[in-house]
C-alpha positions in Angstrom: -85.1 10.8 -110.7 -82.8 9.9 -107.8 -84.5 11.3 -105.2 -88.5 11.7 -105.8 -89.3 12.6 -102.3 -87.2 15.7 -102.1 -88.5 16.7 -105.8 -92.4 16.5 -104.6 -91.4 18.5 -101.6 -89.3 21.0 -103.8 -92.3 21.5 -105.7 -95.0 21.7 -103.4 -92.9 24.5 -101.6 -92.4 26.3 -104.9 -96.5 26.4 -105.3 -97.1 26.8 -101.9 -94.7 30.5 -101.9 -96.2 31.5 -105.6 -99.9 31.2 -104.0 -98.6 33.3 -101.4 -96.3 35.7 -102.9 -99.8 36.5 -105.6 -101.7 38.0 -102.4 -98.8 40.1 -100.6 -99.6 43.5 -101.9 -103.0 43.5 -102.3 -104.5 47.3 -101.8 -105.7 45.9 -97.7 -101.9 44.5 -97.3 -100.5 47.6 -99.2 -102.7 50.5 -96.9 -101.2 48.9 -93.9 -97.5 49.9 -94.8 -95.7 52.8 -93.9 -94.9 54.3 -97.6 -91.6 56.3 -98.1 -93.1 59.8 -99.2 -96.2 59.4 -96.6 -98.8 58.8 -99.2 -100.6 55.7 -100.5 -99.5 52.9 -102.0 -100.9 50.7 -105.1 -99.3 47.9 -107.2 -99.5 48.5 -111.2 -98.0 45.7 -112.7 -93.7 45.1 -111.7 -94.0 48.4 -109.8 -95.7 50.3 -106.6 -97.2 53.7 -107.0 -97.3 56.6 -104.2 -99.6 58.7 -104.4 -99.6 62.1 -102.1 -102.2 64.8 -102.8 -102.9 67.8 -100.6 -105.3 67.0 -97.5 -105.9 70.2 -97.1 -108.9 71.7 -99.6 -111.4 72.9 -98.3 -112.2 74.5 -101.5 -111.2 73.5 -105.0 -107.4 75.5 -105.8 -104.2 74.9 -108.0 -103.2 72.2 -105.8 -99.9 69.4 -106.2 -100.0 65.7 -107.0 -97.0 63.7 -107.0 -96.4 59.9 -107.7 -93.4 58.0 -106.9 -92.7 55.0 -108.8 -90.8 51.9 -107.1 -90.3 48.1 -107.9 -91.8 45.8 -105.5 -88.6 45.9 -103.6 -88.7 49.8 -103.2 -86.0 50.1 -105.5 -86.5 53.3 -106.9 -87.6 53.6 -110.7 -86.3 56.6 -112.4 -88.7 58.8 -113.8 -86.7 60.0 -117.3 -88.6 60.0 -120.1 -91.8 58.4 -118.1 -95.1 60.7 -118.7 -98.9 60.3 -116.8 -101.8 61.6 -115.4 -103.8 61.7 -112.1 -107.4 61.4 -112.7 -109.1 63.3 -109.4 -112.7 62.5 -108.9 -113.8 64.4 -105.8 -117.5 65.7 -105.3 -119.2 66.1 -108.3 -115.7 67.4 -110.3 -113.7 65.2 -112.3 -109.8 67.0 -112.8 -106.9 65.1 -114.7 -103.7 66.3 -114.0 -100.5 66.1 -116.3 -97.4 64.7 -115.0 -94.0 64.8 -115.7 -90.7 63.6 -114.3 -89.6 65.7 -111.3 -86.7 64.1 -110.4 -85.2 60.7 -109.5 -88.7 58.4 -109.5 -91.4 61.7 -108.9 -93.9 62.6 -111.3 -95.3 65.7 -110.0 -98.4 67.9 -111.1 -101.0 70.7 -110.2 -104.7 70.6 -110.4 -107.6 72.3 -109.7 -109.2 69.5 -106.9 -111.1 69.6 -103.3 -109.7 67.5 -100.4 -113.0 65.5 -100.4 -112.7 62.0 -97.7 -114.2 59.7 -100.8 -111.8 61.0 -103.4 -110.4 59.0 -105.5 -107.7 58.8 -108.1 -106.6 56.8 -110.8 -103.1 57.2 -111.8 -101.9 56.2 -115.6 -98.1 56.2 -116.0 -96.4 55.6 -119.5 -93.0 54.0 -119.6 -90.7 55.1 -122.1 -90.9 51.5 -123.8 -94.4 52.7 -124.0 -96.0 50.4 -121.9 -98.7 51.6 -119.6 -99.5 50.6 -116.0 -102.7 51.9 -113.9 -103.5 52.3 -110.1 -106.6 53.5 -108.6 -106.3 54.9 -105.1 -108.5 56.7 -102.4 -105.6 58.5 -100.6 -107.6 60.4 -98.0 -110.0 57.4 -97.0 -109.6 56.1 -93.6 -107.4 52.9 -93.3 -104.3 53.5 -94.8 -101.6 53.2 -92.2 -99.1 55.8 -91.8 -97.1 53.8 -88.7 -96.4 50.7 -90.7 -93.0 49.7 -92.2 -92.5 48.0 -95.3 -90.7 44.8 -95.3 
């Protein structure tokens, strides 16, 4: 090679941004973001999950779940022929939720769940190339920013 130096350095760089780019959106990094729809972010695989769920229970009633499915650069994902489900563990129940598209990249759903602080969710989406990607959230635990903007 013709120029060794500026090869080493090439490559070092390229490591150095891969190490990085594998810890950007972790769940800490990804609970400090603002997220589009208000709700809480997770990364399942090539994509981001939103979650929102209603903070409002105070008793368990037919209540909505709705995931929004993005790439990692918030490119929207459209939702056609993608199915899921929301599994809600909050007190001592345990509710799973169908989902189905909703429009544009929403899954949306209604379930029988309590508002409980320590909830939490794991969200199973199916793509229509079959492949299946999982997130586990706590959307109504303390922490996750709602002044926070993605960049």
């Amino acid at each position: 090679m013709k120029h060794p130096l500026i090869s080493r350095l090439f490559l070092s760089a390229a490591l150095l941004f891969a190490g990085t780019a594998a810890f950007a959106h972790d769940d800490a990094t990804l609970d400090k973001m603002k997220a589009p729809n208000g709700g809480q972010l997770r990364m399942a695989g090539p994509y981001h999950f939103e979650l929102l769920v209603d903070k409002n229970n105070k008793e368990a009633k037919d209540s909505p779940v709705t995931v929004y499915l993005t790439d990692h650069g918030e490119k929207k994902i459209p939702a056609a022929g993608v199915s899921g489900t929301a599994t809600i563990l909050a007190g001592k129940s345990k509710v799973t939720v169908p989902l189905s598209p909703a429009g544009d990249n929403k899954l949306s759903g209604v379930g029988k769940y309590v508002s409980d602080g320590h909830m939490k969710v794991v969200v199973s989406i199916v793509f229509p190339d079959k492949k299946t990607e999982q997130a586990r959230f706590s959307p109504l635990a303390a922490g996750h920013a709602e002044d926070h903007k993605h960049h």
